[in-house]
C-alpha positions as a Markdown table, in Angstrom:
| # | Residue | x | y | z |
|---|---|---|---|---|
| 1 | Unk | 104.3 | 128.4 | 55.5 |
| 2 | Unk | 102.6 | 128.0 | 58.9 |
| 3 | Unk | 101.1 | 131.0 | 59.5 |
| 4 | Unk | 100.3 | 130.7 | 63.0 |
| 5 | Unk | 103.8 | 130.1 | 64.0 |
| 6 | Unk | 104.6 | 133.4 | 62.1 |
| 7 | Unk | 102.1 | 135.2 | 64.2 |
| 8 | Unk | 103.4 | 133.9 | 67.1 |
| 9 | Unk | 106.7 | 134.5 | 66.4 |
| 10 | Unk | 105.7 | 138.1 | 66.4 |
| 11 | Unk | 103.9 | 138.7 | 69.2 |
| 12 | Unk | 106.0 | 136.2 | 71.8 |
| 13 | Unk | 107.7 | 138.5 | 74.7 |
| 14 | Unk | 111.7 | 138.1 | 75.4 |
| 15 | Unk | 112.6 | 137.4 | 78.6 |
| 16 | Unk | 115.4 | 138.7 | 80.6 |
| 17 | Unk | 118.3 | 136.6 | 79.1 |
| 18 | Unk | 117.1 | 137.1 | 75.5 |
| 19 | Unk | 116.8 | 141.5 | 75.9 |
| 20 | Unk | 120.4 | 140.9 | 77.6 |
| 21 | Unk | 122.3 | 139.4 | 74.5 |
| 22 | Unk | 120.5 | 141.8 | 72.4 |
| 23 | Unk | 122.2 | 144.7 | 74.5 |
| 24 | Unk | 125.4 | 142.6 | 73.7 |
| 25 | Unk | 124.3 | 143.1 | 70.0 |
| 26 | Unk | 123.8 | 146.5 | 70.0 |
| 27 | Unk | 127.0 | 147.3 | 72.0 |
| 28 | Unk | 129.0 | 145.6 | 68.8 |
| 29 | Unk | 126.2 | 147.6 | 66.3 |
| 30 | Unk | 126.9 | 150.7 | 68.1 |
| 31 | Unk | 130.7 | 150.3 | 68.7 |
| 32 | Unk | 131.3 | 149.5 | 64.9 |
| 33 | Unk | 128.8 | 151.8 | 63.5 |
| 34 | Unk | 127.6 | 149.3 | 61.5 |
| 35 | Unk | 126.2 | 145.6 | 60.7 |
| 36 | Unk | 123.5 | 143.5 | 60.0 |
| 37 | Unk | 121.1 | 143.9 | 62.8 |
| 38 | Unk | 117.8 | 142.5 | 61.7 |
| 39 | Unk | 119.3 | 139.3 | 60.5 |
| 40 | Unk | 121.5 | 139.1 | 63.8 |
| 41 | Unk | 118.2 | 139.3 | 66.3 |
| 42 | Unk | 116.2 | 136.7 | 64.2 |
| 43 | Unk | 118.4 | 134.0 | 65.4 |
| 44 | Unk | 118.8 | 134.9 | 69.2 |
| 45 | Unk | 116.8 | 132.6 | 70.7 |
| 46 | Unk | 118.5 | 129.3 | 68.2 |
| 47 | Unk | 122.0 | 130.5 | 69.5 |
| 48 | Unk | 121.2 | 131.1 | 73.3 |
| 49 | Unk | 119.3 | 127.6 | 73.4 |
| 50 | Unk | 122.2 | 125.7 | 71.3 |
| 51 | Unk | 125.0 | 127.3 | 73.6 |
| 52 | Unk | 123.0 | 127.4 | 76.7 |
| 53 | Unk | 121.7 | 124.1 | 77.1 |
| 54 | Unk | 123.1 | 121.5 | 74.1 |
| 55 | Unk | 126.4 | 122.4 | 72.2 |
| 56 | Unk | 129.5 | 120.6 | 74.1 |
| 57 | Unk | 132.3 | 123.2 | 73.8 |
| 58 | Unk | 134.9 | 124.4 | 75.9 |
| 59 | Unk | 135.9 | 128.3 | 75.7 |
| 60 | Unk | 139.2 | 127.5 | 77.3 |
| 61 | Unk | 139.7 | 124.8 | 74.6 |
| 62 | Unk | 137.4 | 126.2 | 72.1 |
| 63 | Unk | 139.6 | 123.3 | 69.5 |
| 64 | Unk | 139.0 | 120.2 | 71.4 |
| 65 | Unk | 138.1 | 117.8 | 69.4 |
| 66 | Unk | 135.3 | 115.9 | 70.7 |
| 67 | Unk | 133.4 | 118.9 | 70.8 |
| 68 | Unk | 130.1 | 120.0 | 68.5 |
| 69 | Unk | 130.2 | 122.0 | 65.8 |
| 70 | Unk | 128.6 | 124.7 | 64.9 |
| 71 | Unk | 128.4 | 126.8 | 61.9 |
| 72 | Unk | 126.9 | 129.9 | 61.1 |
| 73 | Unk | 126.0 | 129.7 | 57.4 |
| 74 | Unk | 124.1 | 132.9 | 56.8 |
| 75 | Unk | 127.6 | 134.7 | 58.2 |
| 76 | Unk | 125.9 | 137.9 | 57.9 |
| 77 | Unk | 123.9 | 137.5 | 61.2 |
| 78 | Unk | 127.4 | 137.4 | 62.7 |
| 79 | Unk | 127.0 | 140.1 | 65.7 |
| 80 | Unk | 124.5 | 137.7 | 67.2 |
| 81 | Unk | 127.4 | 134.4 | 67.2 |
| 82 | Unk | 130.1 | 137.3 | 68.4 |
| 83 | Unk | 127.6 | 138.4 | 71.2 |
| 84 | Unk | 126.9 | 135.0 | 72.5 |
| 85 | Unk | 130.6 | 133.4 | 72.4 |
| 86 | Unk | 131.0 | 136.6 | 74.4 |
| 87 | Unk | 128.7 | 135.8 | 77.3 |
| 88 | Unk | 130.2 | 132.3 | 77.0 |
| 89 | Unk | 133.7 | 133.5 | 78.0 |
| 90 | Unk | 135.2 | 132.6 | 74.5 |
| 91 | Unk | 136.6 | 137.2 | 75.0 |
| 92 | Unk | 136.2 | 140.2 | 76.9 |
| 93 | Unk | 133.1 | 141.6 | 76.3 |
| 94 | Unk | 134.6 | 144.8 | 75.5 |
| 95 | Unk | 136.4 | 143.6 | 72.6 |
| 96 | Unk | 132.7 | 143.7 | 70.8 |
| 97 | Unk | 132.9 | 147.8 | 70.7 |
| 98 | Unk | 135.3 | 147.6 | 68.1 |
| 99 | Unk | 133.4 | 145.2 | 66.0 |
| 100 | Unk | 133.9 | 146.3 | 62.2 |
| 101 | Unk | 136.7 | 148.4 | 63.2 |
| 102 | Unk | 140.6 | 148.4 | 62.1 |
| 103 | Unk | 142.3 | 146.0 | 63.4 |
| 104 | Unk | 139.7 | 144.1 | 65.6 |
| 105 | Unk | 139.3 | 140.4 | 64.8 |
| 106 | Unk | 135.8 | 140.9 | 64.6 |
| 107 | Unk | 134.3 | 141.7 | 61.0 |
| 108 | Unk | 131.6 | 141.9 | 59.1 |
| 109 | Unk | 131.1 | 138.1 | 58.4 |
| 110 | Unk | 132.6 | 135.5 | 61.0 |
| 111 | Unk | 136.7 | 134.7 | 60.5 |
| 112 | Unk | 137.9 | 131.0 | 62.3 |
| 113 | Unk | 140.6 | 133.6 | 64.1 |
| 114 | Unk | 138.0 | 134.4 | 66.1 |
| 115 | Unk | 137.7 | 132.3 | 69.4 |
| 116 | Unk | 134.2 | 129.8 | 69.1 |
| 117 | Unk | 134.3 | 130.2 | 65.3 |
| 118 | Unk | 134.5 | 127.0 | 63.5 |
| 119 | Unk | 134.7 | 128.2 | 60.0 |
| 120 | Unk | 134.9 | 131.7 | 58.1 |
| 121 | Unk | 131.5 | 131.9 | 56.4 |
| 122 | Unk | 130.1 | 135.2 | 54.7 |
| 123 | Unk | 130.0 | 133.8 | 51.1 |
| 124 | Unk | 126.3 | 132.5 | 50.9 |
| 125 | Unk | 125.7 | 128.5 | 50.3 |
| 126 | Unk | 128.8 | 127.3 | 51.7 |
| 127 | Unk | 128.7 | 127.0 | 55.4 |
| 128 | Unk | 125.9 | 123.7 | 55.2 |
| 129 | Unk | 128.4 | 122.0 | 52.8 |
| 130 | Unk | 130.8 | 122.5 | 54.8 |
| 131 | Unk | 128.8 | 121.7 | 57.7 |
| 132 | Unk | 127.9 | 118.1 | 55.0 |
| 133 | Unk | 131.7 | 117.2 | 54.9 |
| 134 | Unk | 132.1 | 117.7 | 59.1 |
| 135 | Unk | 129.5 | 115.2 | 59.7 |
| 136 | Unk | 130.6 | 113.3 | 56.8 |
| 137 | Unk | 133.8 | 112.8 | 58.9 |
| 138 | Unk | 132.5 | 112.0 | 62.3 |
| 139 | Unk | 130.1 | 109.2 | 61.0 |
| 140 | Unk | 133.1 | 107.5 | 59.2 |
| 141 | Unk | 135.9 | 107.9 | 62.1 |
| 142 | Unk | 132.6 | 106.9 | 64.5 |
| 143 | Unk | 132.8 | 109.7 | 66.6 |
| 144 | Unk | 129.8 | 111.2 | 68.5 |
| 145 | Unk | 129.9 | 114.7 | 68.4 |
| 146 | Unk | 126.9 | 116.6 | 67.0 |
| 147 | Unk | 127.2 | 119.1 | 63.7 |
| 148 | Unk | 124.4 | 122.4 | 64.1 |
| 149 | Unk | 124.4 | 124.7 | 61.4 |
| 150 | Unk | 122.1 | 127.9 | 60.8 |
| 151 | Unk | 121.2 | 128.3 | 57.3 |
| 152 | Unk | 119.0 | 131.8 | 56.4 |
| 153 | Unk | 116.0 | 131.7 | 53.8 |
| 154 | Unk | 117.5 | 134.6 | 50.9 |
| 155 | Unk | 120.5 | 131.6 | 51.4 |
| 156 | Unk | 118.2 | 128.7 | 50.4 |
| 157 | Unk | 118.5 | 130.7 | 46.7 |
| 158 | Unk | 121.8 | 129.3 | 46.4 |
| 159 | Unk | 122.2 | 125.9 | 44.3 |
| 160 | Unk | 125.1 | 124.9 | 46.5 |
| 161 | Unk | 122.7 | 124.3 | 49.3 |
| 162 | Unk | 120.3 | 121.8 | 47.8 |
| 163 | Unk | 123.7 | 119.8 | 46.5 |
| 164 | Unk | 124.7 | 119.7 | 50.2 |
| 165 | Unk | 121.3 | 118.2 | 50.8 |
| 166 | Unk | 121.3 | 115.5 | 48.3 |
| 167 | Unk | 124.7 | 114.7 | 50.0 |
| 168 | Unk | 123.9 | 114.4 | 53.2 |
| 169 | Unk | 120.3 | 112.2 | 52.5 |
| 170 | Unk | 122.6 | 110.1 | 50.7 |
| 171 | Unk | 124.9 | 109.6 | 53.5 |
| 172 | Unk | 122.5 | 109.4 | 56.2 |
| 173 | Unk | 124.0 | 112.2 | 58.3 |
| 174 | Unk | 122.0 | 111.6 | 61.6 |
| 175 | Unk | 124.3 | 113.7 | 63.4 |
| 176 | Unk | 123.6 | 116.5 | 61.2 |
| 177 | Unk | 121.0 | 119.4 | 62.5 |
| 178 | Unk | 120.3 | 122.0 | 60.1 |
| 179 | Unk | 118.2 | 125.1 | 61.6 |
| 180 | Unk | 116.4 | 127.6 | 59.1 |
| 181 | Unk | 116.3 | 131.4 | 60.0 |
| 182 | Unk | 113.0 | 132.0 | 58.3 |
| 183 | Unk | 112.9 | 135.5 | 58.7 |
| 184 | Unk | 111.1 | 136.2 | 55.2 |
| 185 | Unk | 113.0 | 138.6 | 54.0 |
| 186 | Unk | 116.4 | 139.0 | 52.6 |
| 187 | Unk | 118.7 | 141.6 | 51.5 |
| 188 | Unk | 116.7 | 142.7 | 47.7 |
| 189 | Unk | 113.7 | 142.1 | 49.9 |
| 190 | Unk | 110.6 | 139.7 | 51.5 |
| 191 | Unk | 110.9 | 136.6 | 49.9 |
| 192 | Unk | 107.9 | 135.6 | 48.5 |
| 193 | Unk | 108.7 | 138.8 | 46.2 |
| 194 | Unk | 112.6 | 137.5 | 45.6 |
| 195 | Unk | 111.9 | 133.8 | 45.2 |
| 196 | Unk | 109.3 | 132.2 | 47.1 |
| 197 | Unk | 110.5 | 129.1 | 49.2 |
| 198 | Unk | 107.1 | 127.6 | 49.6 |
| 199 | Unk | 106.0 | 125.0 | 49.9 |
| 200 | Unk | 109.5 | 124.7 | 52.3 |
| 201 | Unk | 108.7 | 121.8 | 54.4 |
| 202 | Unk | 107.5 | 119.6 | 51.3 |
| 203 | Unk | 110.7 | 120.6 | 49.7 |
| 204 | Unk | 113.5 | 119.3 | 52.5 |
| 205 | Unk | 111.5 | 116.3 | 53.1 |
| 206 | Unk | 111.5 | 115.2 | 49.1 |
| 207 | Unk | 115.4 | 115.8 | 49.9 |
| 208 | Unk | 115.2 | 112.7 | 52.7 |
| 209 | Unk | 115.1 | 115.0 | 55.8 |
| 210 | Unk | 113.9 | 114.5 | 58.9 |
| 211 | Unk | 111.8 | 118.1 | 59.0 |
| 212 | Unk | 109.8 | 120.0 | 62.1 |
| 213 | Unk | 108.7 | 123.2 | 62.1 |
| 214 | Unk | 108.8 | 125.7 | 65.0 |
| 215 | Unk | 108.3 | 129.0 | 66.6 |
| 216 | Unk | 112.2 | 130.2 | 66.4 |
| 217 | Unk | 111.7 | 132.7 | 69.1 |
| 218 | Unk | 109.9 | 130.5 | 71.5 |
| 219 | Unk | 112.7 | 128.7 | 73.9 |
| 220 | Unk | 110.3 | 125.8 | 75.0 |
| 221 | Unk | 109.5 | 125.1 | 71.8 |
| 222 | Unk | 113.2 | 124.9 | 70.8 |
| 223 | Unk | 114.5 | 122.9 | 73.7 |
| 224 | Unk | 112.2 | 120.5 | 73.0 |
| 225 | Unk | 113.3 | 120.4 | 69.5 |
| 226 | Unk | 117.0 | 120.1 | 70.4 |
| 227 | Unk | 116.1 | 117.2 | 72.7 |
| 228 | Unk | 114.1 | 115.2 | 70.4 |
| 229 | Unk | 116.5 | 115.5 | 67.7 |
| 230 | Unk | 119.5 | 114.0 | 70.5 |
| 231 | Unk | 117.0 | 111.2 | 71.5 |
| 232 | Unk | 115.4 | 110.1 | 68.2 |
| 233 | Unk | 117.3 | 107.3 | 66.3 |
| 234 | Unk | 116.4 | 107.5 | 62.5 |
| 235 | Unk | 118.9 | 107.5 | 60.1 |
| 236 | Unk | 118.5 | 110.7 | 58.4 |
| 237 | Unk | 119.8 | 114.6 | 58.6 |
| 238 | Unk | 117.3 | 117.0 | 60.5 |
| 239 | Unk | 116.2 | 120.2 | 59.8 |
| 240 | Unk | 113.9 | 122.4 | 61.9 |
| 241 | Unk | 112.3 | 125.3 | 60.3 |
| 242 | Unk | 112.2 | 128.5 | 62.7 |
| 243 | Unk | 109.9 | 130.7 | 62.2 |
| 244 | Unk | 111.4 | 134.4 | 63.2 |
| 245 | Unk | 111.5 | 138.0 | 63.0 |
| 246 | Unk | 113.7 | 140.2 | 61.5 |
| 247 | Unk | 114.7 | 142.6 | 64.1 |
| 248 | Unk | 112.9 | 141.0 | 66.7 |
| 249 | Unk | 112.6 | 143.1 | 70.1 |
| 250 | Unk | 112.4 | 146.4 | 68.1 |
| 251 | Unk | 109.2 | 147.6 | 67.2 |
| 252 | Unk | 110.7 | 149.7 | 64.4 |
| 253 | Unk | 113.2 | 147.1 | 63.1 |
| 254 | Unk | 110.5 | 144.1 | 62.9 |
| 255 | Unk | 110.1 | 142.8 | 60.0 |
| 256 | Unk | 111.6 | 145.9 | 58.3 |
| 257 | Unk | 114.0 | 145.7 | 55.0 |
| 258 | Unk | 115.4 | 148.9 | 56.1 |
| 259 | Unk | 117.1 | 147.5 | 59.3 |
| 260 | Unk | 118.5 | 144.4 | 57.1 |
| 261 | Unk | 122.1 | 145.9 | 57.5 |
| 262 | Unk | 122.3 | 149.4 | 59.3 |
| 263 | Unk | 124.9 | 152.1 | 59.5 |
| 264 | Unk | 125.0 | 155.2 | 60.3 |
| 265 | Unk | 122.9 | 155.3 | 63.1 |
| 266 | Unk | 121.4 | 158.6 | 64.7 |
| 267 | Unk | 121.6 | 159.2 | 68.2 |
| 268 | Unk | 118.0 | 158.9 | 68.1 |
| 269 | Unk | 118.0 | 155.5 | 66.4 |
| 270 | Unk | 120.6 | 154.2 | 69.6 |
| 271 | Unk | 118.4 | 156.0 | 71.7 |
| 272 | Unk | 114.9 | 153.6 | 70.5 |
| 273 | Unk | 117.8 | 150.5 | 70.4 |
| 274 | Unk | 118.4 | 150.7 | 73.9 |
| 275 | Unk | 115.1 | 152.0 | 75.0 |
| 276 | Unk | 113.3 | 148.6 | 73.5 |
| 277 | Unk | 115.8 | 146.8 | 75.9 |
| 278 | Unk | 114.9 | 148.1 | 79.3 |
């Protein structure tokens, strides 16, 4: 683990646009009463730079089928995809107070009846194998659309994911781009008590991956990334390791196992939410 990048991760400010889809966030959190918030604001930053500045996607024709994919493996983290197709235009907004509630189209884990969703994911281990089989079929029919896919670290614990790896090196899937939420801790806990992942970067590129390994938080450092990734011409998946924070932006959330999923929250606990935002 690069522990400079964790450090980093931790002490890096969020700017304007990154506090504003976290108020997104917590409107959903707050609306449904519940979700998992520290694993939704350790991917903030990879979702605002991917639909900000890279993914090729159309919210009026969210199906077109030149467009990238993306897929949000680690499902969970869900409130943070809802919050940015939101700002994107994909819905209203409003529709994320009802997040979790009866009836809404918005659950728990992500469901493709949702606008911007590619595929229902929740079930640990399959959205990158999925992901595998997508860019499986745009190298074969010769298209050029890109495939992203967010993968979290408790995930990595499933065997499902390394298959998906060996498949892909086999295949050289260059239009595949992998991003790890490396967080550090899962649901049971941190994971160097669960099961350690290190050494991480070793391991992906004894799989045949192309592997870098940033500060997941910092937007310059992911741009560049992103860029590098769409210029280089090697024959080989990618995968970036990001080095976050769970519950980044919340000093009493950060890197707490508490605030892995939350619900019922106290007024004063909405109170520090929105009070870390201003």
């Amino acid at each position: 683990m690069n522990k400079l990048l964790n450090k980093k991760a931790l002490k890096i400010k969020l700017d304007s646009r990154s506090k504003y889809l976290r108020q997104l966030i917590v409107q959903a959190l707050v609306g449904g009463g519940r979700g998992h918030m520290g694993s939704a604001m350790s991917l903030v930053e990879i979702l605002r730079v991917l639909y900000d500045d890279f993914i090729n996607i159309d919210p009026k024709n969210p199906r077109k089928e030149n467009r990238d994919r993306l897929i949000l493996s680690k499902g969970h983290g869900c409130l943070a995809l809802y919050s940015i197709l939101a700002d994107k235009g994909f819905f209203s907004k409003k529709l994320l107070n009802r997040t979790s509630r009866i009836g809404s189209i918005f659950g728990g884990h992500p469901e493709q009846k949702v606008p911007g969703v590619e595929i229902s994911t929740g079930a640990l281990g399959h959205g990158l194998p999925i992901a595998v089989g997508m860019s499986l079929a745009a190298k074969l029919k010769k298209k050029k659309h890109k495939i992203y896919v967010i993968v979290g670290d408790g995930e990595i614990n499933e065997g499902s994911i390394w298959e998906a790896a060996l498949y892909a090196s086999k295949h050289n899937l260059s239009n595949l781009k992998i991003f790890i939420d490396y967080n550090k801790i899962q649901s049971y806990g941190f994971i160097k008590d669960v099961v350690n992942l290190e050494p991480l970067c070793d391991k992906w590129k004894s799989f045949g991956f192309d592997v870098s390994e940033i500060n997941g938080h910092d937007i310059s450092h992911l741009r560049r990334n992103i860029t590098q990734f769409n210029k280089k011409k090697i024959n080989k998946p990618s995968i970036t390791i990001c080095h976050t924070i769970k519950g980044k932006g919340f000093y009493f959330a950060e890197n707490n196992p508490n605030w892995h999923h939350k619900n019922n929250l106290t007024e004063k606990e909405i109170k520090e939410l929105n009070y870390c935002l201003q």
